[in-house]
C-alpha atoms as a printed R data frame, in Angstrom:
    type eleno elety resid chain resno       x       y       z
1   ATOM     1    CA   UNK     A     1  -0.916  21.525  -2.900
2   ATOM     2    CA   UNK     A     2  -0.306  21.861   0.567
3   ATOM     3    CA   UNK     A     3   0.989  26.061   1.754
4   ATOM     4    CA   UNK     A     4   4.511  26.872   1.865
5   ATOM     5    CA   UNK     A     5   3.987  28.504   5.286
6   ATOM     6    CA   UNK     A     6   2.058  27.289   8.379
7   ATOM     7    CA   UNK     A     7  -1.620  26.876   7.993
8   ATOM     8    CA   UNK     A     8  -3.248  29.546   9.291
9   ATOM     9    CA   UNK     A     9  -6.694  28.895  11.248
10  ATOM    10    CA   UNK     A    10  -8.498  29.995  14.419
11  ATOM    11    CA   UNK     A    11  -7.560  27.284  15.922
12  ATOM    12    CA   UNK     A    12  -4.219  25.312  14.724
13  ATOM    13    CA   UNK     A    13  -1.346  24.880  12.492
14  ATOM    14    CA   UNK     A    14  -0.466  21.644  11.115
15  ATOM    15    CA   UNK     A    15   2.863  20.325  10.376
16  ATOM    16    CA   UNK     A    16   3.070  16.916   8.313
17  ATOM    17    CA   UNK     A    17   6.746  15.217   9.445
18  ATOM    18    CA   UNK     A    18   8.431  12.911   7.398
19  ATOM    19    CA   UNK     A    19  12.503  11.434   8.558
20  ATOM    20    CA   UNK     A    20  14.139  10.866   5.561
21  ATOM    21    CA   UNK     A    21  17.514   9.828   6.834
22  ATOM    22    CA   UNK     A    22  17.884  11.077  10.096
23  ATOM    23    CA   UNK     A    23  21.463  10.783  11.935
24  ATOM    24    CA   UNK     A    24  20.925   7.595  14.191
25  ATOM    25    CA   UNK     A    25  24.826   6.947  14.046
26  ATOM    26    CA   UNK     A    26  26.831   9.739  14.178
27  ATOM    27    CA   UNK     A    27  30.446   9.201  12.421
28  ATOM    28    CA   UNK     A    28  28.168   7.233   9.741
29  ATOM    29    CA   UNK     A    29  26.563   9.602   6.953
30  ATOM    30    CA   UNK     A    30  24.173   7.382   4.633
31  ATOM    31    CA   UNK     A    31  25.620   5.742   1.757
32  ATOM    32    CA   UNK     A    32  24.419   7.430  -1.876
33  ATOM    33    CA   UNK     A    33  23.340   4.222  -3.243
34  ATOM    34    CA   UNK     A    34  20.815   3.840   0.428
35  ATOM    35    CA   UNK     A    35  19.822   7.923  -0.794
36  ATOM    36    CA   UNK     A    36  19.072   7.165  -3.735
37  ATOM    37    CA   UNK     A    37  17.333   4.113  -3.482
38  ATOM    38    CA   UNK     A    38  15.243   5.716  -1.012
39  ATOM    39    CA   UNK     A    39  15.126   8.340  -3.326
40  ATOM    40    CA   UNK     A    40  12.825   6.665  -5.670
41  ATOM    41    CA   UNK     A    41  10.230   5.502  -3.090
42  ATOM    42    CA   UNK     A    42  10.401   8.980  -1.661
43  ATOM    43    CA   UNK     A    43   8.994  10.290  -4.889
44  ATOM    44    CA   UNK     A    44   6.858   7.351  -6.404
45  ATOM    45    CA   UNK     A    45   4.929   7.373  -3.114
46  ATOM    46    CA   UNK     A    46   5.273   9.445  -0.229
47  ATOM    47    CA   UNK     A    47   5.646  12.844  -2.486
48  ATOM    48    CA   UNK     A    48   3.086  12.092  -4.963
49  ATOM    49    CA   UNK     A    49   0.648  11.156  -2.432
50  ATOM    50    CA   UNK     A    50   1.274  14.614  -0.329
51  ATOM    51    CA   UNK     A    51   1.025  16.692  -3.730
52  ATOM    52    CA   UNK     A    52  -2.200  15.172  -4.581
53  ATOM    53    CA   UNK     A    53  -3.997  16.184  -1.027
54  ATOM    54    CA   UNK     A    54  -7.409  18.063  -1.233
55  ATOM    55    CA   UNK     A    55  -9.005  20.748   0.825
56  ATOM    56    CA   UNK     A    56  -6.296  21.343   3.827
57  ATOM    57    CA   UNK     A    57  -3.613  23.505   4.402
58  ATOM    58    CA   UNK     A    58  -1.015  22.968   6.258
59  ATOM    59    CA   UNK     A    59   3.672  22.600   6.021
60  ATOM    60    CA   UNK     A    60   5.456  19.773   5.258
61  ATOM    61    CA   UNK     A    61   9.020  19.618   6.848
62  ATOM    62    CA   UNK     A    62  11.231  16.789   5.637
63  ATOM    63    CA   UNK     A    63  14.748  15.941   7.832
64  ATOM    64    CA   UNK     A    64  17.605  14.922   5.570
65  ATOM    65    CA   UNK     A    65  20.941  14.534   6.761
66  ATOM    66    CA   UNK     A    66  22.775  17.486   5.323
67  ATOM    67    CA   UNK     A    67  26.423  15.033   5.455
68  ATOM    68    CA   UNK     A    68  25.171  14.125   1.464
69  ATOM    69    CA   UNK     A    69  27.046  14.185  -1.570
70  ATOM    70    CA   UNK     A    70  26.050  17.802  -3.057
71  ATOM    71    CA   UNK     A    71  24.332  16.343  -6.103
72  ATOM    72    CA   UNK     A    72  21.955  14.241  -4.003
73  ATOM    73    CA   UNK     A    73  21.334  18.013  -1.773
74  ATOM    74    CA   UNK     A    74  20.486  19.618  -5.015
75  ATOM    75    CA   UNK     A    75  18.399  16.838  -6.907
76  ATOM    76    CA   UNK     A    76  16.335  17.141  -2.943
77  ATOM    77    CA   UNK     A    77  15.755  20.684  -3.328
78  ATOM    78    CA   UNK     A    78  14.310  20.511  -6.995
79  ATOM    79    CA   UNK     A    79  11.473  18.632  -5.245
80  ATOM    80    CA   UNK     A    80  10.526  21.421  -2.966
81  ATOM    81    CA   UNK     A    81   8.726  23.372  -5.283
82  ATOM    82    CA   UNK     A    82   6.259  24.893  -2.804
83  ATOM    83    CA   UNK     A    83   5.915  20.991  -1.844
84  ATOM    84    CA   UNK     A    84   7.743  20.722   1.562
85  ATOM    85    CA   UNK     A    85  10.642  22.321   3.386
86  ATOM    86    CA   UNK     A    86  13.924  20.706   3.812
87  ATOM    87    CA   UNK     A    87  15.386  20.385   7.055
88  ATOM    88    CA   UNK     A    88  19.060  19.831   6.997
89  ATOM    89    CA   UNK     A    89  21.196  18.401  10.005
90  ATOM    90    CA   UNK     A    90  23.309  15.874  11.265
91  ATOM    91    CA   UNK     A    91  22.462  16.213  14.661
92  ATOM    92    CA   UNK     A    92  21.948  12.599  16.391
93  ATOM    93    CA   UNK     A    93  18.041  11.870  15.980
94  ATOM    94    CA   UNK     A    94  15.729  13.595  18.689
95  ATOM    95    CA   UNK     A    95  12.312  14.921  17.558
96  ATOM    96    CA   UNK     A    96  13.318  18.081  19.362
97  ATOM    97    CA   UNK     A    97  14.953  18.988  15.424
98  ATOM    98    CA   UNK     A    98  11.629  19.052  14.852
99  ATOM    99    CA   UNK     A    99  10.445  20.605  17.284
100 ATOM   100    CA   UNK     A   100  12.694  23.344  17.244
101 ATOM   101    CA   UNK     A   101  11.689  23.899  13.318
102 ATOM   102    CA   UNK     A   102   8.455  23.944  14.225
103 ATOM   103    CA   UNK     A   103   9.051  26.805  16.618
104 ATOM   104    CA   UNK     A   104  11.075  28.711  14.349
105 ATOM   105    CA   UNK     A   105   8.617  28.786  11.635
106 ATOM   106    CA   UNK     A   106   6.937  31.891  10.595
107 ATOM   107    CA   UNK     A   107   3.074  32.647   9.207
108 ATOM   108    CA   UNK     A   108   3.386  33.165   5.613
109 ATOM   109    CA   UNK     A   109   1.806  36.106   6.308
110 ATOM   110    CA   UNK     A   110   3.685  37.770   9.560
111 ATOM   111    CA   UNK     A   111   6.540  38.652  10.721
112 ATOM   112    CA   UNK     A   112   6.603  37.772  14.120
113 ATOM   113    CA   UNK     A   113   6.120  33.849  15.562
114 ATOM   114    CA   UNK     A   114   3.596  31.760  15.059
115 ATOM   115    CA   UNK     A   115   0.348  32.206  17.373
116 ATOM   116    CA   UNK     A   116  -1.998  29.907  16.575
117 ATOM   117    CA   UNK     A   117  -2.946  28.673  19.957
118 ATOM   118    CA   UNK     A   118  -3.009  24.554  18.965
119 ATOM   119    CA   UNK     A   119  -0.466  22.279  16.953
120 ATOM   120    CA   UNK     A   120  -0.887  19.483  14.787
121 ATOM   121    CA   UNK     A   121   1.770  16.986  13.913
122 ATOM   122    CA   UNK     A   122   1.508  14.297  11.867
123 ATOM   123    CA   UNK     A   123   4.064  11.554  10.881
124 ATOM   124    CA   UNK     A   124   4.519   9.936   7.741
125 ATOM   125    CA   UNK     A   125   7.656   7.973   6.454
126 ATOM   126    CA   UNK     A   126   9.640   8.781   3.214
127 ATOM   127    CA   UNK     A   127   8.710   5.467   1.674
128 ATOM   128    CA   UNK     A   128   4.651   5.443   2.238
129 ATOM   129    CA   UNK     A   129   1.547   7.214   1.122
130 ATOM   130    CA   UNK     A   130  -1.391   9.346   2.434
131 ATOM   131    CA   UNK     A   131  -4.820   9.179   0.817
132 ATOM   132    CA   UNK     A   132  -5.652  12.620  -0.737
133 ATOM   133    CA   UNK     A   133  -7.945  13.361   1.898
134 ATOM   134    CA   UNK     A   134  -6.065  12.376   4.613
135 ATOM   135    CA   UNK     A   135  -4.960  15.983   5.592
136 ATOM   136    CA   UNK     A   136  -8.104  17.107   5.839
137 ATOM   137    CA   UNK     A   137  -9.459  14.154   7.695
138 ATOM   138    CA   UNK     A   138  -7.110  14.751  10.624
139 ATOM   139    CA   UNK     A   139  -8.089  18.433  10.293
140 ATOM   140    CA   UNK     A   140 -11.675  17.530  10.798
141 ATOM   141    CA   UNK     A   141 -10.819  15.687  13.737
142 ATOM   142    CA   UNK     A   142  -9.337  18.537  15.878
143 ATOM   143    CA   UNK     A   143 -10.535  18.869  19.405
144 ATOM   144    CA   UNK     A   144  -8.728  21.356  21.418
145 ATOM   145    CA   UNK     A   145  -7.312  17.893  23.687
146 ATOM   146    CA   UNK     A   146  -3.694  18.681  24.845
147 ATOM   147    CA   UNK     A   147  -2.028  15.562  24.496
148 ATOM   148    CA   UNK     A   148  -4.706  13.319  22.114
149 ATOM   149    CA   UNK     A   149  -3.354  11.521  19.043
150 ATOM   150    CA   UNK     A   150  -5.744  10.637  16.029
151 ATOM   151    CA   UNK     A   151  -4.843   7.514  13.967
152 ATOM   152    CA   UNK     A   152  -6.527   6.394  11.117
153 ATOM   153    CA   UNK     A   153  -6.576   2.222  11.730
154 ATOM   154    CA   UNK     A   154  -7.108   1.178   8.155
155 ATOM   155    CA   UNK     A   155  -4.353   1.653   5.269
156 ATOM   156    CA   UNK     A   156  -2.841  -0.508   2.489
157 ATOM   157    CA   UNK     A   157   0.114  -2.080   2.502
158 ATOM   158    CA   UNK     A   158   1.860  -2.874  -1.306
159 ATOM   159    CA   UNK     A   159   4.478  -5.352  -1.414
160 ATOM   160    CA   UNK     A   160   7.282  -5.821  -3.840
161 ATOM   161    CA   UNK     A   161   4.915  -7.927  -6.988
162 ATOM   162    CA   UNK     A   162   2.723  -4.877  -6.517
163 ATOM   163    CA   UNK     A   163  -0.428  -6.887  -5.070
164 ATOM   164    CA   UNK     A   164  -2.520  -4.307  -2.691
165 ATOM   165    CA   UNK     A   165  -3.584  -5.654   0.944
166 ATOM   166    CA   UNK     A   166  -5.921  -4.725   3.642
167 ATOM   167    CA   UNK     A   167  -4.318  -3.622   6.406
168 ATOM   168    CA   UNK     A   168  -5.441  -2.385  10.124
169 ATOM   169    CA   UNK     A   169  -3.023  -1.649  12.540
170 ATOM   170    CA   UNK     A   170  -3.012  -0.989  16.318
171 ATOM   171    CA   UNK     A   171  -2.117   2.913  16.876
172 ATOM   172    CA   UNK     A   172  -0.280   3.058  13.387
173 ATOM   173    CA   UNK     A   173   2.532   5.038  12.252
174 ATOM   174    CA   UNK     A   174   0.578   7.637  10.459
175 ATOM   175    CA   UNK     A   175  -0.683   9.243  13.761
176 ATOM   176    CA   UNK     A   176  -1.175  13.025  14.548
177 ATOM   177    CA   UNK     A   177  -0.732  14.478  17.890
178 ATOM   178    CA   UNK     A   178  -2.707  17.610  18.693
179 ATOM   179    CA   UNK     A   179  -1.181  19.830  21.883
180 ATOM   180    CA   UNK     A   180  -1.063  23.025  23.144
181 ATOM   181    CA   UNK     A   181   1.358  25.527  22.286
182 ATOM   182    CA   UNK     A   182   3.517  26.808  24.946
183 ATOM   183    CA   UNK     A   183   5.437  29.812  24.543
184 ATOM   184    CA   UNK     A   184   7.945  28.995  26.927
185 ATOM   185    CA   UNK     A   185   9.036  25.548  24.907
186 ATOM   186    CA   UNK     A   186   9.055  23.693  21.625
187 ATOM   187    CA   UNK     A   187   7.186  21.300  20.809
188 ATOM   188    CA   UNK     A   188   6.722  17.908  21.569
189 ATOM   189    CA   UNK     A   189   5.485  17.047  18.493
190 ATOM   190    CA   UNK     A   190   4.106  13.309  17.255
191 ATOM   191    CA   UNK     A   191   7.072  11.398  17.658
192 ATOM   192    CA   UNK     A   192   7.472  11.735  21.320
193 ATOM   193    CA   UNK     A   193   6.437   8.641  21.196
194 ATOM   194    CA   UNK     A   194   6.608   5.558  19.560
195 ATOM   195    CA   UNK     A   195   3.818   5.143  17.319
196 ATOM   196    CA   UNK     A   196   2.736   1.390  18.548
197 ATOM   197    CA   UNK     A   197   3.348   2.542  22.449
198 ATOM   198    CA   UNK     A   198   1.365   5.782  21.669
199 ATOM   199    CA   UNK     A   199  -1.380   5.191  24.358
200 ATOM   200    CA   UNK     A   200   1.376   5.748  27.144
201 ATOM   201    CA   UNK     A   201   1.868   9.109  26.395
202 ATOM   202    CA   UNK     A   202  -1.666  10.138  25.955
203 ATOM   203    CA   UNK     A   203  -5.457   9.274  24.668
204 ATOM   204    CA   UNK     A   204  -5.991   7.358  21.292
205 ATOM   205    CA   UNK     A   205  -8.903   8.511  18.854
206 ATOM   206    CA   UNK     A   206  -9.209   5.892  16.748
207 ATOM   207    CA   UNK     A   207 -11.215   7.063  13.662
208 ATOM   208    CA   UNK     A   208 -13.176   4.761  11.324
209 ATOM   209    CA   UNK     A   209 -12.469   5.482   7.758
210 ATOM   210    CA   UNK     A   210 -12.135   3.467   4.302
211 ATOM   211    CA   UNK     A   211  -7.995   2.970   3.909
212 ATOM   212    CA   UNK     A   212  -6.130   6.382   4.466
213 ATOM   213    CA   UNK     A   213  -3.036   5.365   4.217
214 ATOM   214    CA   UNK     A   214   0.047   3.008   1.848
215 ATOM   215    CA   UNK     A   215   2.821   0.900   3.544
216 ATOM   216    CA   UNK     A   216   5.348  -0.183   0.591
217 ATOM   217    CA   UNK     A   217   6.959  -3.516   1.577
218 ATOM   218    CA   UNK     A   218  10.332  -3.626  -0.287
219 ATOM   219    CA   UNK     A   219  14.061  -4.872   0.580
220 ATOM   220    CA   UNK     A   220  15.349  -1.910   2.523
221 ATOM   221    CA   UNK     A   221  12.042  -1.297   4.741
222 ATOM   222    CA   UNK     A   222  11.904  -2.457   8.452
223 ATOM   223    CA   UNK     A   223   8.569  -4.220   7.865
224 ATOM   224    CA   UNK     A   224   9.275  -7.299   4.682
225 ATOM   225    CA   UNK     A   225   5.507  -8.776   5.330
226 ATOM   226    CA   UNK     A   226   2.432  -8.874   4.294
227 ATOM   227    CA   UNK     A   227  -0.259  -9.358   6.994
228 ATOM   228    CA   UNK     A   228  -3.143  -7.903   5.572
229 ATOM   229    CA   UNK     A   229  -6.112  -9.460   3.378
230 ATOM   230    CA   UNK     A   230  -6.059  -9.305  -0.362
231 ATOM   231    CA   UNK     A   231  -8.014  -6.994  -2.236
232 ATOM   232    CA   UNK     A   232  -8.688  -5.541  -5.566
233 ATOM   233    CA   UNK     A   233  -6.306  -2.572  -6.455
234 ATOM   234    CA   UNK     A   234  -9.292  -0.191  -6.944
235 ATOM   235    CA   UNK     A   235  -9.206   1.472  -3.715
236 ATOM   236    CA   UNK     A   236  -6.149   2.473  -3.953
237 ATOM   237    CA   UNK     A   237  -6.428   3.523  -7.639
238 ATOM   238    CA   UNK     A   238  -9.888   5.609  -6.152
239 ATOM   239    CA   UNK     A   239  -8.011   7.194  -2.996
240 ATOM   240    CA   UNK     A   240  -4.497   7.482  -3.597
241 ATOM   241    CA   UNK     A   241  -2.423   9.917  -6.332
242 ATOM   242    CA   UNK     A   242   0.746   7.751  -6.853
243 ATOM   243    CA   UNK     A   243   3.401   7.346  -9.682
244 ATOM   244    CA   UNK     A   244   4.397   3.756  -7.209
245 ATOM   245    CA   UNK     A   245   4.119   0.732 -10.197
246 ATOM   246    CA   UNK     A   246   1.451  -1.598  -8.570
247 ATOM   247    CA   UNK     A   247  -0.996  -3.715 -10.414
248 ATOM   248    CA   UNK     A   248  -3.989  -1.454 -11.139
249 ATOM   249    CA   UNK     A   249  -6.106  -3.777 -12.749
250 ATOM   250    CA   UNK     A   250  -6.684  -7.392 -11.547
251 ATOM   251    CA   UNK     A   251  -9.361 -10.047 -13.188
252 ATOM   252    CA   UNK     A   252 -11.857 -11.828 -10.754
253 ATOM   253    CA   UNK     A   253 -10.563 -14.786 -11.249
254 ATOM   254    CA   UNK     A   254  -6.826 -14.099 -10.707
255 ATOM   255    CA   UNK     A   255  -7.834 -11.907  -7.397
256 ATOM   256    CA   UNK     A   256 -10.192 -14.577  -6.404
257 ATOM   257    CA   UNK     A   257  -7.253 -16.999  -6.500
258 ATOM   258    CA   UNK     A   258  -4.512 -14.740  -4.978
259 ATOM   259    CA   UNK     A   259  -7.066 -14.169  -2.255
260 ATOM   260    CA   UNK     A   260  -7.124 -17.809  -1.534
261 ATOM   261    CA   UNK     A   261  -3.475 -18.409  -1.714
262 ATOM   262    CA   UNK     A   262  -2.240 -15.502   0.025
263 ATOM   263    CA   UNK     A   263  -4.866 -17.005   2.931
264 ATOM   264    CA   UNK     A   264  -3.114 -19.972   2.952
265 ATOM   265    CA   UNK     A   265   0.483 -18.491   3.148
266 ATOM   266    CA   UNK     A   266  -0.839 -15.921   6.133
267 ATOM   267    CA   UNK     A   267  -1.856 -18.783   7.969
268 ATOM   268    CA   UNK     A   268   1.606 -20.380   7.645
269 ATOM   269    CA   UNK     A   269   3.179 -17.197   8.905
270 ATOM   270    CA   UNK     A   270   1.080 -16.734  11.845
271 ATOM   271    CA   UNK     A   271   1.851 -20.642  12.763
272 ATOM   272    CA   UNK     A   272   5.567 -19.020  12.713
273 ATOM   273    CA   UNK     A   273   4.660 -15.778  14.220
274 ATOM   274    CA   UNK     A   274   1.948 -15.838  16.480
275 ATOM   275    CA   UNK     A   275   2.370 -12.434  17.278
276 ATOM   276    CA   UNK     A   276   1.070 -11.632  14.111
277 ATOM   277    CA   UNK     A   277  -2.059 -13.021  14.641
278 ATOM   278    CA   UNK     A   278  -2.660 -11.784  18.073
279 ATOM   279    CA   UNK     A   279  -1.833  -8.272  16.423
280 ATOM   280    CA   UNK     A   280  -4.676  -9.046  13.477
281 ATOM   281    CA   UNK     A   281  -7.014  -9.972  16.467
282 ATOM   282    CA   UNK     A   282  -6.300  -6.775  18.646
283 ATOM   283    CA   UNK     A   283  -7.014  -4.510  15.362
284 ATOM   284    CA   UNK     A   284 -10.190  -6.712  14.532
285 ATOM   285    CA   UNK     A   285 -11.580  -5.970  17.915
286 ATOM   286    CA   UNK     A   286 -10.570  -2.557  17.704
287 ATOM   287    CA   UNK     A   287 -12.130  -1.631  14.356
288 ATOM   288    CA   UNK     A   288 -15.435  -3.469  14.889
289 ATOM   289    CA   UNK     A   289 -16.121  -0.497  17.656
290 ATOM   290    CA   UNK     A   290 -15.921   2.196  15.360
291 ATOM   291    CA   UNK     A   291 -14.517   5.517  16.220
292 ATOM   292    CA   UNK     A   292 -13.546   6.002  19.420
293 ATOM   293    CA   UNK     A   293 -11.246   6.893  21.719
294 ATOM   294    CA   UNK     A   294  -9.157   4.742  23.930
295 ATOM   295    CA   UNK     A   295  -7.992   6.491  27.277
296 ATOM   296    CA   UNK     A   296  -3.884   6.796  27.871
297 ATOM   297    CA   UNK     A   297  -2.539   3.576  29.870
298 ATOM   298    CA   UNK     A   298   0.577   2.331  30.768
299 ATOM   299    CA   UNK     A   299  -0.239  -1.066  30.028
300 ATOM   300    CA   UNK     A   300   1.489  -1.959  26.625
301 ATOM   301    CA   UNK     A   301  -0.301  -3.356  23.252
302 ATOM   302    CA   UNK     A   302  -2.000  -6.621  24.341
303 ATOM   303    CA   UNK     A   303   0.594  -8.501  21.402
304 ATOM   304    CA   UNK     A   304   3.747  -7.166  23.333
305 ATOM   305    CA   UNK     A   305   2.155  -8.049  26.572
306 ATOM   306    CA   UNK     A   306   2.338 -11.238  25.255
307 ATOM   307    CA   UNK     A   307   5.321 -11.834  23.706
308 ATOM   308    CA   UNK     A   308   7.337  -9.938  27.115
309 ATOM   309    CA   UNK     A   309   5.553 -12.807  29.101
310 ATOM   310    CA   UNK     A   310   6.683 -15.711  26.910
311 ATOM   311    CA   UNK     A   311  10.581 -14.153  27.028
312 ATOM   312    CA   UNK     A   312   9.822 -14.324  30.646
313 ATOM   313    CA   UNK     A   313   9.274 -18.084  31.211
314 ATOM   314    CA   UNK     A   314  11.824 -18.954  28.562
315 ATOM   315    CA   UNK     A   315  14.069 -16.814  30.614
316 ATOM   316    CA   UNK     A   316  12.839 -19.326  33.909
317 ATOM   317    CA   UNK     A   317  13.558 -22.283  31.564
């Protein structure tokens, strides 16, 4: 169960962050039906997963935008439970609503502010999944590096039949960002930047780990493919603590088969999207390394390199 308060170290306190619907549009709250569908995912996955983590302590805050009908506000805060901390507002999106959180926690312990000399952010969104040592694995990564994110490459991605996939990603959304404190400012915390763009804000440490991490493909989420290789559910039923419906249990001959045809269909969609591919190749190269850490830059991802120089001569055309 992760503490109700900040964890309390030598060293650090770490925060896990999670939007759940943040005010992007002001003058537009969220419909219920979009709460509550989000709702379910938000349970199934993202808060099972976060209950089930092992051997780290650290505060969950969770931004919900407080212009919600007051049933949805109350069914929310019978899932705290010691679990995570609600943060209410309907201020337009900024991390600084984090960041200001952040700063006005208090040690379970103390009265005054927090002290611990380093912070540690992590991001994870409402509808996806940490393995139940992910906490700690970050944890184990500190270095005191002002400015250094740590991403785990390798996750899963379920889509909507519940088939499980392979998945590394390029700086992926479940990064942490470890910084000073300063006691003159918030935070920036981890989304300062944008998760794929991370390296222009500051070093990369790219750790090499079995899957730490669940993407749920479904109608309402951003991403609607599956780019990853097929594999047998039994990582995730090893790794993960979910109530998600997937398909635990898959023959050898069925997986074998659904290996071969989902091959077949990812080749069609890079043909359609070669950025896809390029992004598959980038990660490959990436992973084969190991850990390690990749220095900031200001060049971007080699895939949006890419596709800014094809707009570019279709724009000369």
């Amino acid at each position: 169960m992760p503490a109700q308060g900040p964890a309390r170290t030598e060293a650090f306190e770490h925060f896990l962050l999670t939007r759940f619907s943040a005010a992007f549009r002001p003058g537009a709250p969220p419909q219920e039906d979009w709460l509550r569908y989000r709702l379910g995912f938000f349970v199934d996955a993202c808060w099972s997963s976060v209950r089930g983590q092992q051997g780290a302590d650290f505060t969950w805050l969770v931004l919900f935008d407080d212009r919600c009908p007051d049933d949805f506000r109350a069914d929310v805060e019978t899932l705290t439970d010691g679990t995570f901390t609600p943060v209410w507002s309907s201020e337009p999106w900024s991390p600084s609503i984090f960041g200001r959180a952040i700063a006005e926690a208090r040690p379970a312990e103390a009265a005054g502010p927090a002290t611990a000399p380093w912070l540690l952010t992590t991001r994870l969104d409402s509808d996806d999944a940490i393995a139940r040592d992910f906490m700690a694995s970050v944890q184990r990564e500190f270095t005191p590096t002002d400015g250094l994110f740590v991403d785990f490459p390798r996750g899963i991605q379920i889509d909507r039949s519940g088939a499980t996939y392979r998945y590394d990603q390029l700086s992926s959304p479940f990064l942490t960002l470890v910084e000073r404190r300063r006691p003159d400012a918030p935070p920036s915390t981890v989304y300062a930047a944008r998760h794929a763009r991370a390296r222009q804000w500051g070093p990369v440490r790219a750790v090499s780990a079995p899957p730490m991490w669940v993407q749920v493909i479904h109608g309402g989420n951003l991403l609607n493919m599956t780019v990853g290789a097929r594999v047998s559910p039994r990582v995730v039923n090893e790794r993960f603590d979910l109530e998600l419906v997937y398909d635990r249990d898959v023959s050898g001959p069925k997986l074998l088969w659904q290996k071969v045809a989902h091959r077949l269909r990812l080749a069609r969609v890079w043909a359609a999207h070669p950025g896809e591919a390029t992004k598959w190749a980038e990660a490959k190269y990436w992973r084969i390394r190991g850990t390690h850490v990749r220095p900031r830059s200001d060049a971007p991802p080699l895939t949006d390199a890419l596709k800014e120089r094809a707009a570019r001569l279709r724009r000369r055309h």
